[in-house]
N, C-alpha and C positions, 0 to 999 in steps of 0.2 A: 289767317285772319278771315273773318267773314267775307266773301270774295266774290264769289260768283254775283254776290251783290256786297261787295264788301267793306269793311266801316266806313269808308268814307262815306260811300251813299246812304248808309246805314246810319249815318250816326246825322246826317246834315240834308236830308229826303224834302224836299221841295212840294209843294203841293205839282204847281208847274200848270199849263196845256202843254197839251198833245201839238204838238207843233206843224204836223200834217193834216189838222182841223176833224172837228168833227164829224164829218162823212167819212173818214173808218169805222166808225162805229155800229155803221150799220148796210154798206156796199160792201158786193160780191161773195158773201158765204156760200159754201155749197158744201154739200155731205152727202152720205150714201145711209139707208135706212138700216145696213143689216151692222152687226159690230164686229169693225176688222181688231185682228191680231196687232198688237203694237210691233213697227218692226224690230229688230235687232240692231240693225245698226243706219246709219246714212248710206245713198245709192252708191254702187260703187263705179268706176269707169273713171276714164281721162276727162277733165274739162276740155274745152275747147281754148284757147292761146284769147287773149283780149276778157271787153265785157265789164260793167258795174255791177258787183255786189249789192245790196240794198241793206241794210243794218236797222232794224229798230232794237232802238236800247232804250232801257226804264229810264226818266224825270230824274236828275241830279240836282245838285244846289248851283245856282249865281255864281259860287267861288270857285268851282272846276278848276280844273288843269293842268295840264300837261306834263307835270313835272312828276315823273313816278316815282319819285321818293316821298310825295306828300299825300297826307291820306287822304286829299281830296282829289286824286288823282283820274283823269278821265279813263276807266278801266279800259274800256273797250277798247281806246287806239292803242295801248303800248306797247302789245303783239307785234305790233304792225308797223309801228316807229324805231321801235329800240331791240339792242339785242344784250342777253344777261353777258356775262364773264362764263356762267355753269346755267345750263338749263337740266329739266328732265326729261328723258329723252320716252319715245314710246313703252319701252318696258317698263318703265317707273323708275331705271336709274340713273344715277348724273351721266350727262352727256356734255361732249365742247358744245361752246357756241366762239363766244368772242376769244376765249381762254383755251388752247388746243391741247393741254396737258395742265395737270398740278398735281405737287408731291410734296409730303410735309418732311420734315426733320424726322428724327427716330423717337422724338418724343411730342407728336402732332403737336408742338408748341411755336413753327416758326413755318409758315407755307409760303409755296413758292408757284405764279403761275406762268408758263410760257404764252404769251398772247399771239393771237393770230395776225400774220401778216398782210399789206397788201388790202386793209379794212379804211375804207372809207366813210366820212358822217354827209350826213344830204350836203352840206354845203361845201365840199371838198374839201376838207379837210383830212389827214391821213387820224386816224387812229392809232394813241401809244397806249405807253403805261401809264403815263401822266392824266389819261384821260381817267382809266378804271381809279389809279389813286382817288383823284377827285370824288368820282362816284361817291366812295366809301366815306367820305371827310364829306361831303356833302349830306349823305345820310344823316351821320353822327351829328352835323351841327344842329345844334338843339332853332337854334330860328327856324329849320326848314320841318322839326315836329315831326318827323314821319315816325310813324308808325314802327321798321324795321330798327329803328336807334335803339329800341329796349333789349332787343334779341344781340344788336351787336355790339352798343357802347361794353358790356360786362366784359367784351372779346378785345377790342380793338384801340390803339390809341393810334387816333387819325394821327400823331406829330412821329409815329415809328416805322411809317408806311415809307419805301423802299421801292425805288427805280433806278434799279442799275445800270439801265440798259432802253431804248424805248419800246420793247419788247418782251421786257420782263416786272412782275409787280410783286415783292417779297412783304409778305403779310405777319409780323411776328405778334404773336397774341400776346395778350394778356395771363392767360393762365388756358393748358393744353384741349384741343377741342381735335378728335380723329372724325367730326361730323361737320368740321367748318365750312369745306362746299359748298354743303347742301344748305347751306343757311343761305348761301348767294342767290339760290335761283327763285327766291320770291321776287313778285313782279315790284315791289318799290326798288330791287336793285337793277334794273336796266339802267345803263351806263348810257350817261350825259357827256356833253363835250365840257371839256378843260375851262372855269372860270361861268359857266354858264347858267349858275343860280338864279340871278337876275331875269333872265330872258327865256329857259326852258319849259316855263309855264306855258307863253305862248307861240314858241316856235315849233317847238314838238322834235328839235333839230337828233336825228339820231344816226343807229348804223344798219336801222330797219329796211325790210324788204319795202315798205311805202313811206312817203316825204308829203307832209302836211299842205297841202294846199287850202283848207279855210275849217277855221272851228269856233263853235260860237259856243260858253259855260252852258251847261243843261238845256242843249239846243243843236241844230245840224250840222254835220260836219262833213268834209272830202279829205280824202289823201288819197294818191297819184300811186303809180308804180314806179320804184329807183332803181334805174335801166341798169346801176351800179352797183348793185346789191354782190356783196362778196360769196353767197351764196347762187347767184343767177338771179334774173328778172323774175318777179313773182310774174303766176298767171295771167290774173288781174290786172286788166289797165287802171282800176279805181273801184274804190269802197266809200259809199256814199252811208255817211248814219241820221238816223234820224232820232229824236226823242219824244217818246211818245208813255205817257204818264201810266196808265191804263193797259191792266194786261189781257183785256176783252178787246181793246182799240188794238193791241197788238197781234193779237190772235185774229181777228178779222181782217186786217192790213195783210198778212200772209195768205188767210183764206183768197182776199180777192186780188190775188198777184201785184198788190204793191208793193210789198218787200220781199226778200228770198233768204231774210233769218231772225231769228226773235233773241237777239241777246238779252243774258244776265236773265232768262225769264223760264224757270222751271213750269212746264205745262200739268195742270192736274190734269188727273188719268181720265177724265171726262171729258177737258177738253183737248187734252190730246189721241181722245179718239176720234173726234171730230175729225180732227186735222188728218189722220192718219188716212179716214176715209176721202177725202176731196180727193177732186182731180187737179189740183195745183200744187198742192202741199203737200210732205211729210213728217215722221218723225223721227229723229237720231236720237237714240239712245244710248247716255254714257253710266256704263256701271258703277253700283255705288259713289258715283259723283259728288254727293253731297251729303253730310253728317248732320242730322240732328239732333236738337240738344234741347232737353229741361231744365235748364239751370237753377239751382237752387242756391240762395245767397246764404252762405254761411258765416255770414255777419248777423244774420237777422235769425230773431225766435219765428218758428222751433228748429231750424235750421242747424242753428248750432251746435246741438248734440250729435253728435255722429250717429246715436242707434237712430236717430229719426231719418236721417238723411239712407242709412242700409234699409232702414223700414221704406221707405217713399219705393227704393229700388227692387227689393223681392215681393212687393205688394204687383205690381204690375209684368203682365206677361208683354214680353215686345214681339215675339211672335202676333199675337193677337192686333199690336198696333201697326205691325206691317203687312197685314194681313186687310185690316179695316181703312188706315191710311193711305197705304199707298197699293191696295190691289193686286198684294205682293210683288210690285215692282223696285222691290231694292233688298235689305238684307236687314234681319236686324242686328240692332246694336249692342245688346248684353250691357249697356254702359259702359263699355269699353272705346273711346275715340279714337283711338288707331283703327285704318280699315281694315279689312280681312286682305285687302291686295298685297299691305305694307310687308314686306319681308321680316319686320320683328311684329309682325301681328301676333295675340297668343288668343286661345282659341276657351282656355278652360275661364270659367263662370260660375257666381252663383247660381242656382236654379229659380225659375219666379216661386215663391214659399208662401202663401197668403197668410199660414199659420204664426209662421217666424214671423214675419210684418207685425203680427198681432202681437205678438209677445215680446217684441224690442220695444213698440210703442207703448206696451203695458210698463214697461222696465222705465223709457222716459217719462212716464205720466203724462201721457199724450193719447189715453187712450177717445177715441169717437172724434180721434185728428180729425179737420176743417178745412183744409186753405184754398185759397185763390190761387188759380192759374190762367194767367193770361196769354191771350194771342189777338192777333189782327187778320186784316184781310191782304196783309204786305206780301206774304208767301201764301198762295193757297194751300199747303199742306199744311198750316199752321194749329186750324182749327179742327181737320180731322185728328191730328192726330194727340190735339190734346182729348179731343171726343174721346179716343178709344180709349188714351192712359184714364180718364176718369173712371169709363167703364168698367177695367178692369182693375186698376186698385180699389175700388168700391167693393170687390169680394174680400179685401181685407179690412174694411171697415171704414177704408179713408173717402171722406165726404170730398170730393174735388169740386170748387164751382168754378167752371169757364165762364171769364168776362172778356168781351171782344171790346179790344184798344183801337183808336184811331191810327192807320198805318202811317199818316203822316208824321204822327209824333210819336211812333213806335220807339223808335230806337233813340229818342232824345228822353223822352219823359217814362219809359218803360224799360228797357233795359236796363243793365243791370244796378235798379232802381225797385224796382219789385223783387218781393221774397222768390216768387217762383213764375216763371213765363216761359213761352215757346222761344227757340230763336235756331237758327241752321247756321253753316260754315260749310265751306268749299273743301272740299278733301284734297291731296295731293301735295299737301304738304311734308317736310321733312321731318322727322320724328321729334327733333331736339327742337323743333322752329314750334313743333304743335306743344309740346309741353312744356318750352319757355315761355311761351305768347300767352298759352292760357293756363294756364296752370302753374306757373309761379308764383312764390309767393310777392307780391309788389308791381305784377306787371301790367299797366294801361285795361289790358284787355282782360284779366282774366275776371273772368266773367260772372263767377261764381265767391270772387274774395277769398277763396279757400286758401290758407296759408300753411304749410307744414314742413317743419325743417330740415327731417328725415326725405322727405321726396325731392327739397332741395337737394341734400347732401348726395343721395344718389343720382341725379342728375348730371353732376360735379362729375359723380366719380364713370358714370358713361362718357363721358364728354371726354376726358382724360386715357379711356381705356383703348388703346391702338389696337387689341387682340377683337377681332370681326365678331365673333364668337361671343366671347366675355363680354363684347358690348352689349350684343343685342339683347344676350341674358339681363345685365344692368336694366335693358329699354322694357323688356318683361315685367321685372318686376317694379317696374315706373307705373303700367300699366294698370298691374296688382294694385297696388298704392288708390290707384283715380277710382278703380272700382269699388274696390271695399271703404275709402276714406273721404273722398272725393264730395264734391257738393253735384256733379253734372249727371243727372242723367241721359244716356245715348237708348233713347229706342231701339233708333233705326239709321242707317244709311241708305240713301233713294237714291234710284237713277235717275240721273238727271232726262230730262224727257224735250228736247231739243226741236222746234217748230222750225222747219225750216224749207225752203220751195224743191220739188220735185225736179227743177234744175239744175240743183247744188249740185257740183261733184267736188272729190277731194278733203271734203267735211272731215278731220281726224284731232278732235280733242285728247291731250292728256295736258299732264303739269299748269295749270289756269286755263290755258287760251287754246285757240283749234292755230292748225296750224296756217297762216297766212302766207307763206310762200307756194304751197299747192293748190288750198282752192281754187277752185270755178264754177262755170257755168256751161253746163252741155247747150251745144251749139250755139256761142258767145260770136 
């Protein structure tokens, strides 16, 4: 899902104030005149034991909260409250968290997970099966709307879900999936306590490394360290957030040592070379982090014909746009959405053809093509990098006009409402999660309306195929499918470029979130 800022904020973006007032906006900058190297990664070394975090995160809507199965869910704490069933681990692949093993049947039709012992929720309660059940039947209830019920009602019938034991959670599908897992570790599945629909919005009650002490909807928040944590005491005695609307107010706030991290806020390469040069602040850089995307609605003329949609794609070099966008800080994307990290990543492409461009839109009678492509000022990579795509499909003929959208109403009144507009997603998702979510046909998000029943059907039959091998072949040519049929095109994937105080230690992003049982703060 859109994550790193993702739908929820996305779809319900608040005008808001800055809620630490206007004097960030213009106390404590400081920068060095010559232009540093961005670094490679966050400092490295032990934190010190104790210490506050300081969190600025982007302007959310009034309806916040807590409850991460809803997609208005406050992103930034869930890390930090709750813990998945399957997370993924630093390599990219499933790892336990709450769930210490799982093994399917011989025909990935009926799974089985051993839950970890000796798990506590903040308010002592022990953690069972009964809990993760609920989760899952909490998801699925259509009242609570979340976002992950599309990906997993096709899978689950909440009345078949099985505790045999308080220890153990027997999950028999629907119809066979050898990729079920990994559907678990998206962040709406952190696991709630037994019966606590009603109240998980504002208690935040979980079996997280921190315990909610005060949150207010699109506004500041505390959570405590839980000295009970089945993994050990985080670092952290507490992480303080703030929300502050403005990612100038956020970028300054860091400059003059008010905060010590810029969540959900991808820094452009301008400005985070600023930051890179102070003496308070750095930059942590996460590889290809983030996916972006041109979506083209293929509901809408001229969208609709598939040569126009191949034409849009060989007309533009994505070298060139990650080249011009992002300062070649990320990779490009051949239109392919799966990252290169992904283990079923496939690597073969069309080549950019300006000529072919020309002669498929000759073929749809589209020749001295027109359209609108919009972006905002929501993501700063929005505008460069439709800059560049105009630049370079214009060698095949195509007139691109960039119109810049109000960010506020980006994603209500722009997305996937215009034929053709900018928009990004968080990478790190699970292969069958990223091609059911967006790229099915009928699902919430997909984004582009591309429907096609051959891409369904293979789908099905990766889902189905228990041989490692055979699947990923199947996730291959899924791939094939989005590139040559598809409505999206993928530039590029950028690294995320991460503002954060020259304090930080422990900083280690993968799967959404960094990890909050080790950060800190040198000499805390």
């Amino acid at each position: 899902m859109p994550d790193t800022h993702h739908l929820a904020r996305r779809s319900v973006l608040a005008a808001g104030v800055a809620s630490l007032g206007a004097s960030w906006l213009t106390t404590g900058c400081t920068g060095a005149a010559s232009t540093p190297v961005l670094p490679a990664a966050a400092h490295k070394g032990a934190p010190a034991r104790g210490g506050t975090l300081r969190i600025a995160r982007p302007a959310a809507s009034d309806a916040e909260t807590l409850d991460p199965a809803s997609s208005l869910s406050a992103y930034e704490y869930l890390g930090a409250l709750y813990n998945r069933l399957v997370r993924i681990g630093p390599d990219g692949m499933l790892a336990p968290d709450l769930a210490e093993s799982w093994e399917p049947d011989d025909k990935a039709a009926t799974w089985t997970f051993r839950l970890r012992k000796g798990v506590t929720f903040h308010d002592g309660r022990a953690f069972t099966a009964a809990d993760a059940a609920y989760t899952l039947r909490h998801i699925l209830d259509k009242a609570t709307a979340s976002p992950q019920a599309a990906v997993l009602a096709p899978l689950i019938d909440p009345e078949t879900l099985r505790t045999p034991d308080p220890h153990t959670l027997v999950v028999p599908l629907k119809t066979p999936n050898a990729e079920f897992p990994s559907l678990l570790t998206h962040y709406n599945c952190y696991v709630v306590p037994d019966g606590s629909a009603k109240s998980i919005g504002r208690t935040g009650i979980g079996t997280g490394p921190f315990k909610l002490e005060s949150f207010a909807p699109a506004g500041p928040g505390r959570i405590t360290a839980y000295p009970d944590h089945w993994a050990g005491r985080p670092v952290l005695d507490a992480i303080a957030f703030y929300s502050v609307a403005d990612m100038s107010a956020r970028s300054n706030a860091l400059l003059a040592g008010q905060v010590d991290l810029l969540s959900q806020t991808n820094l452009d390469f301008a400005t985070a070379r600023v930051v890179a040069a102070s003496d308070r602040a750095t930059v942590a850089r996460v590889k290809n982090a983030q996916w972006y995307v041109l979506p083209m609605l293929t509901t809408e003329k001229p969208f609709t014909d598939v040569r126009v949609r191949q034409a849009m794609k060989l007309a533009y070099d994505p070298e060139h746009v990650v080249k011009v966008a992002l300062q070649s800080a990320g990779s490009a994307g051949w239109d392919n959405p799966v990252p290169p990290s992904d283990p079923v990543h496939i690597s073969t492409h069309p080549e950019h053809d300006p000529e072919k461009a020309r002669y498929l839109l000759k073929q749809a009678g589209q020749e001295g093509l027109a359209v609108d492509l919009y972006t905002s000022a929501y993501d700063p990579l929005f505008t460069p990098m439709a800059l560049a795509y105009r630049d370079s499909a214009g060698r095949a003929g195509i007139r691109v006009r960039v119109k810049t959208a109000s960010a506020d109403s980006y994603y209500t009144q722009i997305w996937m409402k215009k034929p053709l507009m900018a928009t990004y997603w968080f990478t790190g998702r699970p292969v069958d999660q990223l091609f059911t979510q967006i790229f099915r046909s009928g699902s919430s998000y997909n984004e582009t309306a591309w429907s096609d029943k051959d891409f369904d059907a293979l789908l099905d039959r990766a889902r189905r195929e228990t041989d490692d091998t055979l699947r990923h072949d199947l996730y291959g040519e899924a791939q094939t499918m989005v590139i040559e049929r598809g409505g999206a095109m993928t530039p590029m994937f950028a690294d995320r470029l991460v503002g954060i105080s020259r304090q930080v230690r422990g900083y280690d992003e993968h799967g959404f979130e960094f990890d909050y049982l080790g950060i800190g703060l040198k000499g805390a």
